[in-house]
Backbone as XML, in Angstrom:
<?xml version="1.0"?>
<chain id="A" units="angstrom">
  <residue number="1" name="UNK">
    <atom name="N" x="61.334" y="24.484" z="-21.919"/>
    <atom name="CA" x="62.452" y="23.551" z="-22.078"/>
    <atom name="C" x="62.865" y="23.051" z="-20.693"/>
  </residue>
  <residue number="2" name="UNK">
    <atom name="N" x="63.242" y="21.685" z="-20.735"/>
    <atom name="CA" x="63.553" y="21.184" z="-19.520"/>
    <atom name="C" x="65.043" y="21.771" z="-18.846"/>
  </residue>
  <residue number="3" name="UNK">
    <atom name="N" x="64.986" y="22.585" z="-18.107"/>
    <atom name="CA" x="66.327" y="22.973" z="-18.442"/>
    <atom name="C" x="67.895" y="22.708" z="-17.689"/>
  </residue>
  <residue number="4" name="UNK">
    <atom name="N" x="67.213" y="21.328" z="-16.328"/>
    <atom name="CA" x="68.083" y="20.186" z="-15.868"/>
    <atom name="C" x="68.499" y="19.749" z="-16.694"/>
  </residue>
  <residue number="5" name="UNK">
    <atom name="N" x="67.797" y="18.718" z="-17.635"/>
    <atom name="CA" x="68.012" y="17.794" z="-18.851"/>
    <atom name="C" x="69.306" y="18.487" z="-19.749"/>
  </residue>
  <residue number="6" name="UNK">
    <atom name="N" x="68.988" y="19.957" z="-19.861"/>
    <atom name="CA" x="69.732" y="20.451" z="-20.993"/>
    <atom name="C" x="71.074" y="20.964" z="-20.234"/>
  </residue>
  <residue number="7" name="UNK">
    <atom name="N" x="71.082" y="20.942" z="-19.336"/>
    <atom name="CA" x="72.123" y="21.675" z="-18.300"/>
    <atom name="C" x="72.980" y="20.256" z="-18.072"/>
  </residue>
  <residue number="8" name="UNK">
    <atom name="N" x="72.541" y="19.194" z="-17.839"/>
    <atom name="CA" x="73.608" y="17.914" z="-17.529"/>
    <atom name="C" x="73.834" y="17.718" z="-19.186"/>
  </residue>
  <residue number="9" name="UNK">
    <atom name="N" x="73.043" y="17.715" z="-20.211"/>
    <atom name="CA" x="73.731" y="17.794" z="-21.426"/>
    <atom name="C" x="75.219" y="18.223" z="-21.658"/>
  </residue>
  <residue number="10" name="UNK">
    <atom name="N" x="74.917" y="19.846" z="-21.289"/>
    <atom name="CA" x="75.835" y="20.561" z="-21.593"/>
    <atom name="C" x="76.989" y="20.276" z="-21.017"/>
  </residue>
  <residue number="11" name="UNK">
    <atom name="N" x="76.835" y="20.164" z="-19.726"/>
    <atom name="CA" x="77.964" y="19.570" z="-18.564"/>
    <atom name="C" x="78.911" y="18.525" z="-19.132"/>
  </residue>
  <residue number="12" name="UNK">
    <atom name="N" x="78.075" y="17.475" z="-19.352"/>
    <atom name="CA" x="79.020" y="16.601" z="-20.329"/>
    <atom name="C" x="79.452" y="16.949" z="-21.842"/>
  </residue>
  <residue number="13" name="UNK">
    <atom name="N" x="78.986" y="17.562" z="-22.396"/>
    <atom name="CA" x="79.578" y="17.862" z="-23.794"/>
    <atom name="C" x="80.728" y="18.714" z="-23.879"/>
  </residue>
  <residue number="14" name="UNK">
    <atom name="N" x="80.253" y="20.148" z="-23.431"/>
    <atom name="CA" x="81.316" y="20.846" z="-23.048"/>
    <atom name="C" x="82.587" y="20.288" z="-22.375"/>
  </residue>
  <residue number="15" name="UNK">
    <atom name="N" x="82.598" y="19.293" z="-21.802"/>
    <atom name="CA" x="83.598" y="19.096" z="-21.176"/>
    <atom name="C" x="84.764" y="18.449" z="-22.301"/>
  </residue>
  <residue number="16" name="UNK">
    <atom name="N" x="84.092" y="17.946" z="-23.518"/>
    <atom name="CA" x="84.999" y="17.202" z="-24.592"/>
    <atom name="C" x="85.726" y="18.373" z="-25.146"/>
  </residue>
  <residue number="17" name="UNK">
    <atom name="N" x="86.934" y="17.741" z="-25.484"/>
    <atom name="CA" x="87.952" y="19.118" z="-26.515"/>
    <atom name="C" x="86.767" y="20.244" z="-27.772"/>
  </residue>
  <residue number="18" name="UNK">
    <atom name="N" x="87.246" y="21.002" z="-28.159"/>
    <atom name="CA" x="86.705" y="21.685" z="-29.237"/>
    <atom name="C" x="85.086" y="21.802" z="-29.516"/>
  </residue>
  <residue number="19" name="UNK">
    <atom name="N" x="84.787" y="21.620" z="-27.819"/>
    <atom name="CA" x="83.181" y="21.619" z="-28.799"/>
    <atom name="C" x="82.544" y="22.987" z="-28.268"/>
  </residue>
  <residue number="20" name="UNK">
    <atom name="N" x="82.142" y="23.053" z="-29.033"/>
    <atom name="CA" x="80.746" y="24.297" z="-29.375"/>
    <atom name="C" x="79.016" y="23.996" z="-29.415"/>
  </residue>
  <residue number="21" name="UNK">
    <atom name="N" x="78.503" y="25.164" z="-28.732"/>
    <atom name="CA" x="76.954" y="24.951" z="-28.666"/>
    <atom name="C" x="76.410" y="26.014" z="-29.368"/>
  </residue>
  <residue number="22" name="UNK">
    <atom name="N" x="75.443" y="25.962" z="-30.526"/>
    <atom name="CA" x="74.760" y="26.699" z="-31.095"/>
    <atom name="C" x="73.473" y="26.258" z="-31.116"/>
  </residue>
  <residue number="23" name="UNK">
    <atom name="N" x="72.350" y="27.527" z="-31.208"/>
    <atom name="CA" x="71.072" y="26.508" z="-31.278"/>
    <atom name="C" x="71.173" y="26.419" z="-33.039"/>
  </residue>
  <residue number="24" name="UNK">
    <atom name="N" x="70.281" y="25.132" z="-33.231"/>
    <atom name="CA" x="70.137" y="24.885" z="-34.410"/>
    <atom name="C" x="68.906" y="23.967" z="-34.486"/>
  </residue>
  <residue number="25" name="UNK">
    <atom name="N" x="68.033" y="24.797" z="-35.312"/>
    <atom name="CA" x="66.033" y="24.464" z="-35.211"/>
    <atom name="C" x="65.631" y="24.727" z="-34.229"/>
  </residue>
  <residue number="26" name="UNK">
    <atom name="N" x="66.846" y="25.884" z="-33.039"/>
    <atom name="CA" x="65.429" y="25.897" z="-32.393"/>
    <atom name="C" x="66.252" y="25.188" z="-30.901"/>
  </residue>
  <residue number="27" name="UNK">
    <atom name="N" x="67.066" y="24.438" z="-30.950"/>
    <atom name="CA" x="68.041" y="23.511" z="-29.567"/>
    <atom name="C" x="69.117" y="23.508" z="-29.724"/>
  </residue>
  <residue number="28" name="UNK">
    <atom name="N" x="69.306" y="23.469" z="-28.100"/>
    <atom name="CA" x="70.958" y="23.594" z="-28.233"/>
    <atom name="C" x="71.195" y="22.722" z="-29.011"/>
  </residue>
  <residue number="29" name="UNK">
    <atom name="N" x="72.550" y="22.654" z="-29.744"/>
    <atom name="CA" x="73.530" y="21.686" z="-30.604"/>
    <atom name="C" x="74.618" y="21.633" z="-30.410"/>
  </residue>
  <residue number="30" name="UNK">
    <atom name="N" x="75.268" y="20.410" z="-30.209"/>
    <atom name="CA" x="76.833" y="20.333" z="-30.204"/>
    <atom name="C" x="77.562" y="20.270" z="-30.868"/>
  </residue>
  <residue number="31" name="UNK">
    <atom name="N" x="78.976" y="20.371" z="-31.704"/>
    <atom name="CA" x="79.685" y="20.704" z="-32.411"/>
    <atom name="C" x="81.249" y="20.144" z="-31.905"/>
  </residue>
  <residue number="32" name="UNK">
    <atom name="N" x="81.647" y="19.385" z="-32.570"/>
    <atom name="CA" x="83.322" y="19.459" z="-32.725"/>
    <atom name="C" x="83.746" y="19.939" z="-33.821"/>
  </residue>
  <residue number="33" name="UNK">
    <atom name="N" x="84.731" y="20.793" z="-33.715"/>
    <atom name="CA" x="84.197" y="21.815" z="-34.917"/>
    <atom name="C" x="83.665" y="21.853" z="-35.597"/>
  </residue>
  <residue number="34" name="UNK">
    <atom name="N" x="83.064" y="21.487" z="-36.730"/>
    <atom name="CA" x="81.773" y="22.248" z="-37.509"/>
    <atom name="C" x="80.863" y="20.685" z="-37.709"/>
  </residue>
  <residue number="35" name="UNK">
    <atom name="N" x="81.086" y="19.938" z="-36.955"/>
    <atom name="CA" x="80.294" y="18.562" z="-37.134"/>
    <atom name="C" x="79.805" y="18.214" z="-35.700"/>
  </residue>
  <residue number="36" name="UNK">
    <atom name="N" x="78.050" y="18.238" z="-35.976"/>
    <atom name="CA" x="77.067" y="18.074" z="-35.317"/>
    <atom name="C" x="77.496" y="16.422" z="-34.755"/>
  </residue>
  <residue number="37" name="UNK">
    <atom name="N" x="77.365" y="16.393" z="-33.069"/>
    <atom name="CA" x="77.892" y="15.558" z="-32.222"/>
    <atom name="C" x="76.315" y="15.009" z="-31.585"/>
  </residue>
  <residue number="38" name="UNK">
    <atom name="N" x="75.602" y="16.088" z="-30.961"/>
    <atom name="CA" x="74.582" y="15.504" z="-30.015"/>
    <atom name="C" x="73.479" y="16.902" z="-30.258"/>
  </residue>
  <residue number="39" name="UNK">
    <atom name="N" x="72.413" y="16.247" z="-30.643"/>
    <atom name="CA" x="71.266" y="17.201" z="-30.346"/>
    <atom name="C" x="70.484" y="17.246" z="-29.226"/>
  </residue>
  <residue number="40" name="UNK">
    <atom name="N" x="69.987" y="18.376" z="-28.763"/>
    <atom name="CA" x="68.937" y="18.532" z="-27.849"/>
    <atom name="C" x="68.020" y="18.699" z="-28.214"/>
  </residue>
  <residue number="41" name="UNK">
    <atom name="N" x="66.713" y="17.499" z="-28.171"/>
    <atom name="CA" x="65.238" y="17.530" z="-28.335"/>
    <atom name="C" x="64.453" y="17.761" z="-27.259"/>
  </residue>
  <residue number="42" name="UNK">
    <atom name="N" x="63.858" y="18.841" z="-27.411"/>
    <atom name="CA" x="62.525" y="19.266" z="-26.205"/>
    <atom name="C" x="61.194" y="18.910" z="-26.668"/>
  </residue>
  <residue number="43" name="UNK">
    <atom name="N" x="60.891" y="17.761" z="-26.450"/>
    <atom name="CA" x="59.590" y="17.492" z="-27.386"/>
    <atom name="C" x="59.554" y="18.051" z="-28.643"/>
  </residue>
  <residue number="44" name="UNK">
    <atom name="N" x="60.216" y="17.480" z="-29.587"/>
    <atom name="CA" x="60.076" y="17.614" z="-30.914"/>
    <atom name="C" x="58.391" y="17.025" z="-31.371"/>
  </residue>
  <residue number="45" name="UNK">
    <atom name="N" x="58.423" y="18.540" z="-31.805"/>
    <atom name="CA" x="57.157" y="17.922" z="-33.016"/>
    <atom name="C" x="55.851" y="17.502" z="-31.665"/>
  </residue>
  <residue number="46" name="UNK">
    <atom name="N" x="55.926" y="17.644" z="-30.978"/>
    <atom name="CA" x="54.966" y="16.826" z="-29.598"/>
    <atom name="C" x="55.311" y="15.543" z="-29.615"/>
  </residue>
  <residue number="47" name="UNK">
    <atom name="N" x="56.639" y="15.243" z="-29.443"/>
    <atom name="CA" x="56.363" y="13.690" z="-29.587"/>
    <atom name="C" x="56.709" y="13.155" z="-27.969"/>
  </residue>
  <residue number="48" name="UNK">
    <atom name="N" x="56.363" y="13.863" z="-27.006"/>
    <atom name="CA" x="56.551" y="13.703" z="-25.463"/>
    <atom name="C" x="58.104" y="13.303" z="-24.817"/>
  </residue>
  <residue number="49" name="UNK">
    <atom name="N" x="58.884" y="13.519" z="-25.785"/>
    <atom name="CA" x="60.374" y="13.117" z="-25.571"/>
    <atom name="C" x="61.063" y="14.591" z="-25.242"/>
  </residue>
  <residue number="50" name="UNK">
    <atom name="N" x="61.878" y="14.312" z="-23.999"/>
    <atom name="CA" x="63.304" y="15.004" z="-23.893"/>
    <atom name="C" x="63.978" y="14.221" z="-23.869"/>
  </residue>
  <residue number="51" name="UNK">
    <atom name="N" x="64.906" y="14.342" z="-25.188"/>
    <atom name="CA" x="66.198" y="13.552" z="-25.455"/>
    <atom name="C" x="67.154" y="14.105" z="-26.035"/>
  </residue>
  <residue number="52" name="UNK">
    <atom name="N" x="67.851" y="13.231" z="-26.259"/>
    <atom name="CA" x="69.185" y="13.833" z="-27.330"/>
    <atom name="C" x="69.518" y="12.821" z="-28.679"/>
  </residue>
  <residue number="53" name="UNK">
    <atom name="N" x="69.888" y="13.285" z="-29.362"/>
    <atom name="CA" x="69.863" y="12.415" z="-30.505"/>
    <atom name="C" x="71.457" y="12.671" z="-30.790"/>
  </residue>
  <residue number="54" name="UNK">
    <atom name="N" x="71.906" y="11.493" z="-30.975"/>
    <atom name="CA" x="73.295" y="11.507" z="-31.747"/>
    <atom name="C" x="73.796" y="9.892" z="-32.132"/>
  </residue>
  <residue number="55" name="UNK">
    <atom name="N" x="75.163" y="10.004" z="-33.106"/>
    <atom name="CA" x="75.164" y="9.037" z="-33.619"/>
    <atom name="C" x="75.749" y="7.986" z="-32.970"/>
  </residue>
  <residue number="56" name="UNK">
    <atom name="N" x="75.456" y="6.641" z="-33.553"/>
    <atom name="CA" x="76.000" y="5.581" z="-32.854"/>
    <atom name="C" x="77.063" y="4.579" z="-33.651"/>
  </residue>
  <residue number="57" name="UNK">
    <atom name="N" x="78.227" y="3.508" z="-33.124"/>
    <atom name="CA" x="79.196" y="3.154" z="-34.335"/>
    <atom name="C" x="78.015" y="2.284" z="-35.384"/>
  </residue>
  <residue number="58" name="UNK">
    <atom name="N" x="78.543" y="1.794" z="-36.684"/>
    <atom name="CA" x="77.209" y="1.237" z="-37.781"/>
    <atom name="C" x="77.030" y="0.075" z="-36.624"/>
  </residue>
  <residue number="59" name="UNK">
    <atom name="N" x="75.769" y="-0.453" z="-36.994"/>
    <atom name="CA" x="75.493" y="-1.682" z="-37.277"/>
    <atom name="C" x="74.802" y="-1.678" z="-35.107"/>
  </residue>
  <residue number="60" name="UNK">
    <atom name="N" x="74.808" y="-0.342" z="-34.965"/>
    <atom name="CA" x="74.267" y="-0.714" z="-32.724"/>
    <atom name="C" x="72.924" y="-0.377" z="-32.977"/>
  </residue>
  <residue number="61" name="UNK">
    <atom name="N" x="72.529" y="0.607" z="-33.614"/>
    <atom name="CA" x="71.349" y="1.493" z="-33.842"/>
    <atom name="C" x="70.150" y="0.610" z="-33.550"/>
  </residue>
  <residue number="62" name="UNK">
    <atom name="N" x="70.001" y="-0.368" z="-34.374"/>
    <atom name="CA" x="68.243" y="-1.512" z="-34.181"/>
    <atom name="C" x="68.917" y="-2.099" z="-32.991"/>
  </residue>
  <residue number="63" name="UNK">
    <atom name="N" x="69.753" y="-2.618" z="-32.506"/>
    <atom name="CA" x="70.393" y="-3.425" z="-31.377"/>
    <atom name="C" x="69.583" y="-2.533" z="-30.458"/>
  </residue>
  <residue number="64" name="UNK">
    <atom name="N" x="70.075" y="-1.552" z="-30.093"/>
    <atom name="CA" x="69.939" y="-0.655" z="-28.862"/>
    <atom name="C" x="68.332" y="-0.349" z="-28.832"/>
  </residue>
  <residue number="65" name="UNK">
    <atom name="N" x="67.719" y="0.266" z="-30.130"/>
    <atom name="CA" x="66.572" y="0.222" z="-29.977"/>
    <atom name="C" x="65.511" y="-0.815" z="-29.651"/>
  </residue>
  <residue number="66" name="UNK">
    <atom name="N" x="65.861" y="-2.474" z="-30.652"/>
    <atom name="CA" x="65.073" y="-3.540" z="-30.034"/>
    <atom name="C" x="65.469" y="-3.799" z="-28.676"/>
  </residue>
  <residue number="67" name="UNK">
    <atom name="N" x="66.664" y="-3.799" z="-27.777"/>
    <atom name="CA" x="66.570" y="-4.493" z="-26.490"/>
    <atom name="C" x="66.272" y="-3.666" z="-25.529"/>
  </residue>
  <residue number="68" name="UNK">
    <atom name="N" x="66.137" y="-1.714" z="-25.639"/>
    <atom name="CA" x="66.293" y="-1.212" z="-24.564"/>
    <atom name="C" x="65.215" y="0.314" z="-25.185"/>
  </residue>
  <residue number="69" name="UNK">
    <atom name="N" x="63.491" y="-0.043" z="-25.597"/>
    <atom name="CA" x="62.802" y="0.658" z="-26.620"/>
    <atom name="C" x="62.430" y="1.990" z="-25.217"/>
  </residue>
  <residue number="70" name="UNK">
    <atom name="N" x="62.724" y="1.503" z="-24.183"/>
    <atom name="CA" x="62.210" y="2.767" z="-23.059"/>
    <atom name="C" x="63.612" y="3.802" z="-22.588"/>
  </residue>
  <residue number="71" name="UNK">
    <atom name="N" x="64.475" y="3.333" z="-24.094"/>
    <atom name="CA" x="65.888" y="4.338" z="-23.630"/>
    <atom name="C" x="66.194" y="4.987" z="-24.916"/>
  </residue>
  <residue number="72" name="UNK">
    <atom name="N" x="65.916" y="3.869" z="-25.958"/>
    <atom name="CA" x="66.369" y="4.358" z="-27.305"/>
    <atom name="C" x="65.292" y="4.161" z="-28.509"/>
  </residue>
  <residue number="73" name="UNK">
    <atom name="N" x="65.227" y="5.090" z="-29.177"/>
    <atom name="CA" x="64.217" y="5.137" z="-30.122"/>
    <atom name="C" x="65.061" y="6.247" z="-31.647"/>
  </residue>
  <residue number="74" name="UNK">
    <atom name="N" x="64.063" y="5.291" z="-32.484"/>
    <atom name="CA" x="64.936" y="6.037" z="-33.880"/>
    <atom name="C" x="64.220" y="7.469" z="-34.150"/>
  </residue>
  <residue number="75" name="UNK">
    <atom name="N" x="65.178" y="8.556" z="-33.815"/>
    <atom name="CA" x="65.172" y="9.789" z="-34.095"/>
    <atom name="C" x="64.478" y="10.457" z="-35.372"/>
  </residue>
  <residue number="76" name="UNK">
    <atom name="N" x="64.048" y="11.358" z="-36.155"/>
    <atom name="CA" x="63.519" y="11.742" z="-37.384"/>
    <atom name="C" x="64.486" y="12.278" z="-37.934"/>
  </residue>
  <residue number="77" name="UNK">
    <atom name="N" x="64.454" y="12.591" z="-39.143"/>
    <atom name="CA" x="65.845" y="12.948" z="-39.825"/>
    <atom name="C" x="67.015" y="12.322" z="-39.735"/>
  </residue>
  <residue number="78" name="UNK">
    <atom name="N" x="67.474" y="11.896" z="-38.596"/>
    <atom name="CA" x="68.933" y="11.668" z="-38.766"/>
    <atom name="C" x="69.104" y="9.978" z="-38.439"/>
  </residue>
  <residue number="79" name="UNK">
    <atom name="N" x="68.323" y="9.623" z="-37.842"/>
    <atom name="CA" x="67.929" y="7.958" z="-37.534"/>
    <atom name="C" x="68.114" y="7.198" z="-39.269"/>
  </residue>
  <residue number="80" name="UNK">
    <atom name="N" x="67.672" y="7.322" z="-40.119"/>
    <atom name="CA" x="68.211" y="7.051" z="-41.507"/>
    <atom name="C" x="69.697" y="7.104" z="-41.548"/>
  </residue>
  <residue number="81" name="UNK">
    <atom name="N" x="70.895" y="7.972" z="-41.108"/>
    <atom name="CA" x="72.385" y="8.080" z="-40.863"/>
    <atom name="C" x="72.470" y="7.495" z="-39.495"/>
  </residue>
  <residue number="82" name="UNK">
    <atom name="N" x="71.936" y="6.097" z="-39.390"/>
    <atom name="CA" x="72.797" y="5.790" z="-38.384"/>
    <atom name="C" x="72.307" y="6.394" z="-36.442"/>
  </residue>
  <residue number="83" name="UNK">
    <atom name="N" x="71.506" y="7.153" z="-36.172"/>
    <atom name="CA" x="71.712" y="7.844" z="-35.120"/>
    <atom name="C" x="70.703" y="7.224" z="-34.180"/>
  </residue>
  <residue number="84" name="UNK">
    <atom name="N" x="70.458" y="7.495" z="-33.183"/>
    <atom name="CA" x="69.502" y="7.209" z="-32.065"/>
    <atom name="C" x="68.587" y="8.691" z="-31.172"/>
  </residue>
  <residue number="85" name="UNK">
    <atom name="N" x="67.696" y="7.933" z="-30.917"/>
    <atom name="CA" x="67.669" y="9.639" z="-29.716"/>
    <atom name="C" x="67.794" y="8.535" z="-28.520"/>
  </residue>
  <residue number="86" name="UNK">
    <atom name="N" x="67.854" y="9.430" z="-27.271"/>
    <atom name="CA" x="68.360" y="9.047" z="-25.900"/>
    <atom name="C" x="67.311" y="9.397" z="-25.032"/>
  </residue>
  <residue number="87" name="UNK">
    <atom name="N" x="66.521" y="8.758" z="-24.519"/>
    <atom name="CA" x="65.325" y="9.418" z="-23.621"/>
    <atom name="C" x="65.812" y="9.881" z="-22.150"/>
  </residue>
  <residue number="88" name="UNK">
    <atom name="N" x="66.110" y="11.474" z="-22.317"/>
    <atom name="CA" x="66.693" y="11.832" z="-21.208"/>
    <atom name="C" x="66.485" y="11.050" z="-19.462"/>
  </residue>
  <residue number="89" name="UNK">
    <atom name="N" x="65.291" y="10.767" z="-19.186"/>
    <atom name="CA" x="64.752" y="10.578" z="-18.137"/>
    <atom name="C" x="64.609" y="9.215" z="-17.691"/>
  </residue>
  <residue number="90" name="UNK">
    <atom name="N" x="65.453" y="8.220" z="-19.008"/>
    <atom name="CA" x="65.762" y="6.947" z="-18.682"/>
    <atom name="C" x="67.029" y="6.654" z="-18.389"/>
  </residue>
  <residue number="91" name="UNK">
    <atom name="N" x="68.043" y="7.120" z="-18.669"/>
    <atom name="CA" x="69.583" y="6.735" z="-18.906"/>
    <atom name="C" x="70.027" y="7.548" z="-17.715"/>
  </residue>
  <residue number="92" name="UNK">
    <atom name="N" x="70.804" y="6.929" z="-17.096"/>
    <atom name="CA" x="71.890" y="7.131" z="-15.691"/>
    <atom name="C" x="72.992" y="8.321" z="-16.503"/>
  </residue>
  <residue number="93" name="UNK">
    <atom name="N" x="73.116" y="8.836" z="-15.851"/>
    <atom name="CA" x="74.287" y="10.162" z="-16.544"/>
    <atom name="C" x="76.131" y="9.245" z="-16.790"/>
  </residue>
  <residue number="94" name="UNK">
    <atom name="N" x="75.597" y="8.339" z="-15.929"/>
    <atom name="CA" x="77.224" y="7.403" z="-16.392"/>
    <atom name="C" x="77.093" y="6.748" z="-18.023"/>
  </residue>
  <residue number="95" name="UNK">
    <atom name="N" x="76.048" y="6.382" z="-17.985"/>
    <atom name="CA" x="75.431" y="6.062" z="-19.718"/>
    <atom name="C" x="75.731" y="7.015" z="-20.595"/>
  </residue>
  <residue number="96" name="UNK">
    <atom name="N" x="74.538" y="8.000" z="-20.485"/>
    <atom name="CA" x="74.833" y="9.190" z="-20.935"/>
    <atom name="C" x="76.030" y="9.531" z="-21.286"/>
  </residue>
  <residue number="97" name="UNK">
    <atom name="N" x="76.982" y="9.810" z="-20.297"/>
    <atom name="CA" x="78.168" y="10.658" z="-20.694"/>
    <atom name="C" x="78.905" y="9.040" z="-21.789"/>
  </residue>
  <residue number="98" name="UNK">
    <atom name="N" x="78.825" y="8.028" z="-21.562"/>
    <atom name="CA" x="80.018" y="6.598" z="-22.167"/>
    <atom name="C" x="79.077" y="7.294" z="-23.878"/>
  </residue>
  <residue number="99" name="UNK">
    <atom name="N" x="77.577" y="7.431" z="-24.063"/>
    <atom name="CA" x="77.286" y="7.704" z="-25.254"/>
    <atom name="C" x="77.665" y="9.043" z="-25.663"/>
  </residue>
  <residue number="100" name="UNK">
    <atom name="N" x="77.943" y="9.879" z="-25.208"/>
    <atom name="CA" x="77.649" y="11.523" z="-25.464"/>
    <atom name="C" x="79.276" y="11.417" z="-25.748"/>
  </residue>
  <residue number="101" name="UNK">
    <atom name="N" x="80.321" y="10.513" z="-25.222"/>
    <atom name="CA" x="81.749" y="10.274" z="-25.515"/>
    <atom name="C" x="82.350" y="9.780" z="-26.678"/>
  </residue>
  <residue number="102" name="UNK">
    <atom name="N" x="81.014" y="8.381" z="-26.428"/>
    <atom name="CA" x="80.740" y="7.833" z="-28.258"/>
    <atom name="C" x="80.645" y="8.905" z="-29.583"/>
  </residue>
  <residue number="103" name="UNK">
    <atom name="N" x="79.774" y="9.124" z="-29.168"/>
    <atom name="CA" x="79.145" y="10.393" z="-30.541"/>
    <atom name="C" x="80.491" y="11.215" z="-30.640"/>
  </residue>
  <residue number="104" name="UNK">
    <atom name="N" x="81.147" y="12.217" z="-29.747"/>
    <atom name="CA" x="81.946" y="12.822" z="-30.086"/>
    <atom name="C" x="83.279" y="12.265" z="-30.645"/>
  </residue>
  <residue number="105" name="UNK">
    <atom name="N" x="83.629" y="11.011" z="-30.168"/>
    <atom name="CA" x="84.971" y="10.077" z="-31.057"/>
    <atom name="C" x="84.223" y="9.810" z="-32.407"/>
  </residue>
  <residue number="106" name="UNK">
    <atom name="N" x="82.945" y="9.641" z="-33.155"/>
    <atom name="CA" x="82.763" y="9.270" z="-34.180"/>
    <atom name="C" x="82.363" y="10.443" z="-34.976"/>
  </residue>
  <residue number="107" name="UNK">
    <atom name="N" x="82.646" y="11.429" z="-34.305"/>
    <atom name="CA" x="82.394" y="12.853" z="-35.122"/>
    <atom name="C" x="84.270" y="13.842" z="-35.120"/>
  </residue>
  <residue number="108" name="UNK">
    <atom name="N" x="84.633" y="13.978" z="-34.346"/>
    <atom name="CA" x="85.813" y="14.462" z="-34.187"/>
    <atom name="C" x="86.812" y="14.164" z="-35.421"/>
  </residue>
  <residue number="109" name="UNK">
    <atom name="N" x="87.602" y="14.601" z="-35.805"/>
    <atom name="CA" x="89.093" y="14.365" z="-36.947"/>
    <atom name="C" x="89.797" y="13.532" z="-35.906"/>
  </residue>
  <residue number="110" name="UNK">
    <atom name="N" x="90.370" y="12.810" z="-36.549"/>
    <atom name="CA" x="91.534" y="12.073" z="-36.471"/>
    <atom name="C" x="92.174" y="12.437" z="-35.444"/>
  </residue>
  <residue number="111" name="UNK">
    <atom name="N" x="92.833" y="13.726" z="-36.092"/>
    <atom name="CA" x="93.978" y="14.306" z="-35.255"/>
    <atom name="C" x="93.059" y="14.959" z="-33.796"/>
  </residue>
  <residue number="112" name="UNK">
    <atom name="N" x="92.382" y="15.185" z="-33.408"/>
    <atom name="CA" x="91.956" y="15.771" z="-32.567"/>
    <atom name="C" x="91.416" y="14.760" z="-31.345"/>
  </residue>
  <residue number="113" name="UNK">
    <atom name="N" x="91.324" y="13.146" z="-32.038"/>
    <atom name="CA" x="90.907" y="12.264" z="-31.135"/>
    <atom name="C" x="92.096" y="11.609" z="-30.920"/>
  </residue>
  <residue number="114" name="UNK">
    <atom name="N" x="93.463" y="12.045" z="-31.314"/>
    <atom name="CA" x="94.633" y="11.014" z="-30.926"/>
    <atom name="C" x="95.265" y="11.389" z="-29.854"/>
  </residue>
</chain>
């Protein structure tokens, strides 16, 4: 496992209110309370990607993937709901963290994002 990649992950996630890391399949996972925020992919499946997968608001998902295909690509499983993966080794950590901020406001309660 790459374990820079997963270490600036964490850096930024952890830093949001209420979240939690468990592995789940196998990678770390993020959590605002019991709702999955951002995954960590270590080459899933061999597919030569370290990324992260999490969700994006409706309607960005093909946007982001047609204009920017060497940053964003549709994830397995969860790309059907909306999500993206993030190709660690393309995106500036200022990106990173504005998306990894995203995901957690569209996963969080109400009360916990006011």
């Amino acid at each position: 496992m790459n374990e820079d990649q997963v270490e600036r992950v964490r850096r930024i996630c952890l830093a949001l209110p209420e979240t939690t890391e468990r592995l789940s399949h196998g990678e770390p996972t993020f959590f605002v309370r019991k709702k999955v925020f951002v995954m960590f992919a270590n080459n899933h499946h061999n597919d030569g990607r370290i990324a992260v997968w999490l969700p994006v608001p409706d309607g960005f998902q093909a946007g982001l993937i047609e204009t920017t295909p060497q940053v964003f690509f549709l994830p397995p499983y969860v790309g059907t709901r909306g999500w993206v993966g993030i190709e660690l080794g393309h995106v500036s950590d200022t990106d990173l963290e504005m998306h990894i901020h995203l995901a957690w406001e569209l996963s969080a309660p109400k009360r916990l994002r006011a």
